[in-house]
C-alpha positions as CSV (number, residue, x, y, z in Angstrom):
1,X,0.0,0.0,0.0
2,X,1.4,3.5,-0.9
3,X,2.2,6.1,2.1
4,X,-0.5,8.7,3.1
5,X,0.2,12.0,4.5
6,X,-4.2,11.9,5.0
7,X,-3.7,9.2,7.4
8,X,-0.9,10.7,9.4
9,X,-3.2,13.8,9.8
10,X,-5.9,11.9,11.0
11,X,-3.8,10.2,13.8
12,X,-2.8,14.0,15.1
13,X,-6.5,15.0,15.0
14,X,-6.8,12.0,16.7
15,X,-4.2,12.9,19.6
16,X,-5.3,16.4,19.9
17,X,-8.8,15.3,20.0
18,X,-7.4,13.7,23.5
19,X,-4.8,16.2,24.7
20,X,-7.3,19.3,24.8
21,X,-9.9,17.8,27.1
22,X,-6.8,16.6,29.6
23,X,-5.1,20.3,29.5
24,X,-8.6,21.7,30.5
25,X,-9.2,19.3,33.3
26,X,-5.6,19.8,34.4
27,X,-6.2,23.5,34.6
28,X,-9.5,23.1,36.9
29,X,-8.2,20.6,39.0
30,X,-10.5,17.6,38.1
31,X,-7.8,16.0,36.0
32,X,-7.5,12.2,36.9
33,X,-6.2,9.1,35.9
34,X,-8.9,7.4,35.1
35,X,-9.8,9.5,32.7
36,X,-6.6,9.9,31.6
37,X,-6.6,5.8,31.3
38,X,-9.9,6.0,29.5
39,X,-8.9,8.6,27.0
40,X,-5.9,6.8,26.3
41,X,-7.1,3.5,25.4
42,X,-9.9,5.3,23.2
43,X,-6.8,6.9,21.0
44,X,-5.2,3.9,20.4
45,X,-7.6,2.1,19.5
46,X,-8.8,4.5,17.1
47,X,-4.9,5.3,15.4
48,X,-4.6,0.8,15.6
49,X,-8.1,1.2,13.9
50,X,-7.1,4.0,11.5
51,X,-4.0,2.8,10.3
52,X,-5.4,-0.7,9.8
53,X,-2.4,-2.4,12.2
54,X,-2.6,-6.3,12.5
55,X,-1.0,-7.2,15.7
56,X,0.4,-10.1,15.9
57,X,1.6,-10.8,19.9
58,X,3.5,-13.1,20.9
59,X,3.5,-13.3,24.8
60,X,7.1,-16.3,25.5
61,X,6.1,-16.3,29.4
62,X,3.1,-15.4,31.4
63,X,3.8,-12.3,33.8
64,X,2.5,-12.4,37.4
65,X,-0.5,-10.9,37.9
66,X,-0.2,-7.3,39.2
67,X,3.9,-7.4,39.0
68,X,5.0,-4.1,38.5
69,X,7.6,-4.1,35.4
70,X,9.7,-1.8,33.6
71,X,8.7,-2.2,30.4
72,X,11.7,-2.0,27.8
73,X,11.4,-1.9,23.9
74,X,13.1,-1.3,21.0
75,X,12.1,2.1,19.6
76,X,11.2,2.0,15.4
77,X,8.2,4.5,15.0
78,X,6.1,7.6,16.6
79,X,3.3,4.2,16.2
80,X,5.4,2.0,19.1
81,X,3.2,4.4,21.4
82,X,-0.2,3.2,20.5
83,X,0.7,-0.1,19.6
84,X,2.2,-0.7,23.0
85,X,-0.8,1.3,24.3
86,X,-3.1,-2.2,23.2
87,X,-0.5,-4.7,23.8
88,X,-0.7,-3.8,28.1
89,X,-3.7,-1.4,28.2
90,X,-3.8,2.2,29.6
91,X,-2.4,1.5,32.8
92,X,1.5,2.1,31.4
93,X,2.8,5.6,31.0
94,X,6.4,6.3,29.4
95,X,9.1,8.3,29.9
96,X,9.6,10.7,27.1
97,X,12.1,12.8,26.0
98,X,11.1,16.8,27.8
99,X,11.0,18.2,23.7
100,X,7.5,16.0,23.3
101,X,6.3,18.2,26.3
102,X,7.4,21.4,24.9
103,X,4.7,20.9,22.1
104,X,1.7,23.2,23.1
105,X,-1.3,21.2,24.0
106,X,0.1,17.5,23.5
107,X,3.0,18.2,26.1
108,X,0.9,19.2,29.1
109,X,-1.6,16.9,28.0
110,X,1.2,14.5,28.8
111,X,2.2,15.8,31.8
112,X,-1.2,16.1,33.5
113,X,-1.7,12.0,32.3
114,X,1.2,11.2,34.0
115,X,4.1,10.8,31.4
116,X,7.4,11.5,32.3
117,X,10.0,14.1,31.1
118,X,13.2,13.4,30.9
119,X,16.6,15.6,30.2
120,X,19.6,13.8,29.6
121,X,22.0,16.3,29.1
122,X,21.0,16.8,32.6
123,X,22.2,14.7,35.6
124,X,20.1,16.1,38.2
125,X,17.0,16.3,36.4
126,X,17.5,12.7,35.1
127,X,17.8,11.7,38.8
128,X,14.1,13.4,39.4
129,X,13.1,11.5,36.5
130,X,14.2,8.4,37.9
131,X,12.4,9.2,41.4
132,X,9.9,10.0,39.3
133,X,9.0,6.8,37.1
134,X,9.7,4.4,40.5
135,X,6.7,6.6,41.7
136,X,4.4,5.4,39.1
137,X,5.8,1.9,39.8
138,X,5.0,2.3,43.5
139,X,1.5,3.1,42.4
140,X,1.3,-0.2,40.1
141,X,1.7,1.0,36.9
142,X,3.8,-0.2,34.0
143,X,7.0,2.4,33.6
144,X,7.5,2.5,29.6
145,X,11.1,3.4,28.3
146,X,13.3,3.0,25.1
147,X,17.0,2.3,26.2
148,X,17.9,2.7,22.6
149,X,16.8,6.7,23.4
150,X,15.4,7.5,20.1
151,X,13.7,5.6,16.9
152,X,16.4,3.5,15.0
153,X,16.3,4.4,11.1
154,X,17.1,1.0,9.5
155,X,15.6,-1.0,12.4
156,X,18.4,-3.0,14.0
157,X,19.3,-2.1,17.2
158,X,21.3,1.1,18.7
159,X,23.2,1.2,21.7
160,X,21.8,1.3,25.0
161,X,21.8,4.1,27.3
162,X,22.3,3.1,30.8
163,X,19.7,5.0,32.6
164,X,16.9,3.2,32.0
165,X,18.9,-0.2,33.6
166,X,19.5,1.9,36.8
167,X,16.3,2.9,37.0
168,X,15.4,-1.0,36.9
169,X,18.2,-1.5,40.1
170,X,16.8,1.6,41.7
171,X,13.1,0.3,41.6
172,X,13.7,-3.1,42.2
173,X,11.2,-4.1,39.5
174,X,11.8,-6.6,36.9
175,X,12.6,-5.5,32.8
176,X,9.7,-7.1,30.9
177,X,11.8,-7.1,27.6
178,X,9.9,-6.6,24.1
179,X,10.0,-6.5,20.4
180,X,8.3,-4.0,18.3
181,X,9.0,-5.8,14.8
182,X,6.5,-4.2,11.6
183,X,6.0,0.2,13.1
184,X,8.8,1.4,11.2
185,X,7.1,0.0,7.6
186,X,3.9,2.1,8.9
187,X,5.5,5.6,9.8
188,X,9.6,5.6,9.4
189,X,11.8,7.9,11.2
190,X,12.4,11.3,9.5
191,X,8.7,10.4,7.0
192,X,5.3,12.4,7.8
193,X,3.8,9.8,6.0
194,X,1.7,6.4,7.0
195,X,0.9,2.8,5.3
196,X,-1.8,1.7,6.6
197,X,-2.7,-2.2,6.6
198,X,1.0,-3.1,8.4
199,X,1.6,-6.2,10.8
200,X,3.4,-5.6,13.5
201,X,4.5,-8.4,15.4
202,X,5.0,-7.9,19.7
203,X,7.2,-10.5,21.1
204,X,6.8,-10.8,25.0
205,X,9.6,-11.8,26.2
206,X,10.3,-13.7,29.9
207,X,11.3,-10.9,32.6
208,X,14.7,-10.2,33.3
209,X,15.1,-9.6,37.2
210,X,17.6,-6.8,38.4
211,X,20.6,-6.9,40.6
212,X,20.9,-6.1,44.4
213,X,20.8,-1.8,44.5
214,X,24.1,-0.9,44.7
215,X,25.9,-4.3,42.9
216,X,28.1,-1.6,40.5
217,X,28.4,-0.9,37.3
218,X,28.9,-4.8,36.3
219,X,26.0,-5.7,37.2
220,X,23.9,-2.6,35.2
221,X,25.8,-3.9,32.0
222,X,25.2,-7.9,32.3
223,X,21.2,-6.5,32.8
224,X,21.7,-4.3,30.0
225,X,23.2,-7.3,28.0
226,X,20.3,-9.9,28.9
227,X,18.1,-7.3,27.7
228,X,19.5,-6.7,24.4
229,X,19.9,-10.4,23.9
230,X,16.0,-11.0,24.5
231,X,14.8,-8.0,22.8
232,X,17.3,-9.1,19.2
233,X,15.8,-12.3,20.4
234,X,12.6,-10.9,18.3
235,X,13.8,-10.7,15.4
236,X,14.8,-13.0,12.4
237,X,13.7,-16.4,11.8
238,X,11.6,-18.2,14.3
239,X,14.8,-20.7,14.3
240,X,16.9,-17.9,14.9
241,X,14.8,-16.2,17.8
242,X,14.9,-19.6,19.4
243,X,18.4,-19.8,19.3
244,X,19.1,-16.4,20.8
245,X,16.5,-17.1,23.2
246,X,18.2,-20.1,25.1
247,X,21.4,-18.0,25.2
248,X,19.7,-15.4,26.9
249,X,18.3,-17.6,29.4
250,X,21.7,-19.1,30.0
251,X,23.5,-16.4,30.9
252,X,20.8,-15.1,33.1
């Protein structure tokens, strides 16, 4: 199917369709999050709908039941959002970089539903981040973050920033590792245009559980390598994802 600047049009309408209602409750004080929760799954379903997506999920372990996770991803398209959106429902907010809440409208819109800012040419502010995010967790919802740090062009895998895996050791809450594999044939970085009708497949993969706070730098980059491992584990044939799998688990 050819690309369609229509359809990426309709998707902002879409998002400002939610964003103004938010800033105005945010401004009178009746702003909460289950409206915020309720507004959300409403707009992804409708950009999912819009843009035709078939999801295909894979889930490779069932999670516990009211775990709190950090949720980590590898980041293709501005349609990881939504998608990720139906994959684990409203109750998951990410953190962002603090340009998105610049924008007028969308970015308090984000901030009033709970999305969080981050500045990470900023050490300080990435610590409030970071205090941030485990307070979501403590509430029980899903923490959302790319460690990748921004949308990979040709779709393999950038390096990983380390922030996200401390934030994992800070929290004590176990990476739920996935695979976004299909969002960056529907919107590409750097395009303003969408194909609509794409499958993206979501591979689940089995949590990855942190070190002991305070276990040094070591321990941050064998988590960060599990991670990677799992996530790459998506990818490929299913022969290949296998393969990767089992050598993840081993050197769990």
């Amino acid at each position: 199917m050819s690309a369609s600047l229509a359809l990426s049009l309709r998707v902002v309408r879409e998002t400002f369709a939610i964003s103004w209602p938010t800033v105005v409750d945010a401004a009178m004080g009746r702003v909460t999050k289950q409206r915020c929760d309720a507004r959300l799954d409403a707009w992804s379903r409708a950009v999912v709908a819009s843009a035709g997506l078939i999801l295909d999920l894979e889930e490779r372990e069932l999670r516990a039941t009211g775990q709190r996770y950090v949720v980590m991803s590898n980041h293709q398209s501005l349609y990881d959002v939504p998608v990720l959106f139906r994959v684990f429902g409203p109750d998951i907010r990410m953190v962002a970089k603090r340009e998105l809440f610049e924008v007028p409208v969308f970015g308090g819109a984000m901030r009033a539903a709970g999305f969080i800012a981050i500045n990470r040419a900023d050490a300080r502010a990435s610590v409030r981040t970071f205090g941030e995010a485990c307070a979501r967790l403590d509430e029980g919802t899903l923490v959302w973050i790319a460690p990748e740090g921004t949308r990979s062009r040709g779709g393999a895998l950038l390096p990983f920033k380390p922030g996200a895996f401390q934030l994992a050791i800070d929290a004590q809450a176990p990476t739920l590792p996935v695979t976004l594999d299909g969002t960056r044939h529907v919107m590409p970085p750097g395009s303003l245009r969408s194909t609509a009708g794409t499958t993206v497949r979501v591979t689940i993969h089995p949590p990855v559980y942190p070190p002991a706070r305070g276990s040094g730098p070591a321990a941050r980059r064998a988590l960060m390598y599990q991670v990677r491992v799992a996530i790459e584990s998506g990818f490929g044939s299913q022969r290949d994802r296998d393969d990767v799998r089992g050598r993840c688990r081993r050197s769990a």
